[in-house]
Steps between C-alpha positions, in 0.01 A plus 500: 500500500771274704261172425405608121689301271514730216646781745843560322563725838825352687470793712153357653635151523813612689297703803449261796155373613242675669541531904196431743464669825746385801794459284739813583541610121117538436413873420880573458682568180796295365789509711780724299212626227485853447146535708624365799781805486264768465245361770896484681540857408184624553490338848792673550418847368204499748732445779676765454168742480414365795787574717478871341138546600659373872743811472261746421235383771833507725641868389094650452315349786517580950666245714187439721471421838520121446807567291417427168472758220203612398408720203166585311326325189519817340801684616664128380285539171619873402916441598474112313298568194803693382704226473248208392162489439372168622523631916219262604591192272869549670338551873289175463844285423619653795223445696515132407850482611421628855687818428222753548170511670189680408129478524232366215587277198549789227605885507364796319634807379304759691256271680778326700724790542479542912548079517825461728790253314727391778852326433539222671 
C-alpha cells in the first residue's frame, strides 16, 4: 500500500521502511508506540512472577547439604498453582535466567512430580 499511488492512506506513507537483519531496531516495535509499552510491561510483569516463584521455592523447599534450597515439582505445583496458573511457563524464564536448576526440557503435572527444582 506505501508504493500504490491511489492509496489515499497517509498513515501507511508516514511508517518508516522495512528493517533487515543486523540493524538493532529489526523485530522491535516503534520506539514510544503503544506495543513497545506493553512488550515493556509485560517484560516487566514476568519479572515480578519470577522473583515470587523464587520466594516460594525459598519459604517451601530444604536447604540441602550444598546449601541451596531445594523443593519438589509437585509440592512447588500444589502451593503455586494457587496463585498463577502458568508454574512451568514461569519456571522455564527462570531457568533461562540461571535462577533455578532442574532436570529435562519440560515438566508434567503428575509425571514430573518427584523431579527436584533447586534455587540457585
Amino acid at each position: 500500500q506505501r508504493k500504490n499511488p491511489f492509496s489515499s492512506n497517509d498513515r501507511l506513507a508516514s511508517k518508516p521502511g522495512h528493517t533487515h537483519r543486523g540493524d538493532p531496531t529489526y523485530g522491535r516495535p516503534p520506539e514510544g508506540s503503544q506495543t513497545e509499552q506493553r512488550g515493556k510491561d509485560a517484560h516487566s510483569h514476568v519479572g515480578k512472577e519470577v522473583e515470587e516463584l523464587c520466594l516460594i521455592i525459598r519459604n517451601t523447599g530444604q536447604v540441602g547439604e550444598d546449601g541451596h534450597v531445594s523443593v519438589t515439582f509437585g509440592q512447588l505445583f500444589e502451593t503455586y498453582v494457587t496463585i498463577s496458573n502458568k508454574v512451568v511457563g514461569i519456571l522455564l524464564r527462570a531457568r533461562k535466567h540461571g535462577l533455578v536448576h532442574f532436570e529435562g526440557e519440560m515438566l508434567w503435572q503428575g509425571k514430573d512430580d518427584d523431579v527436584v527444582i533447586t534455587l540457585l
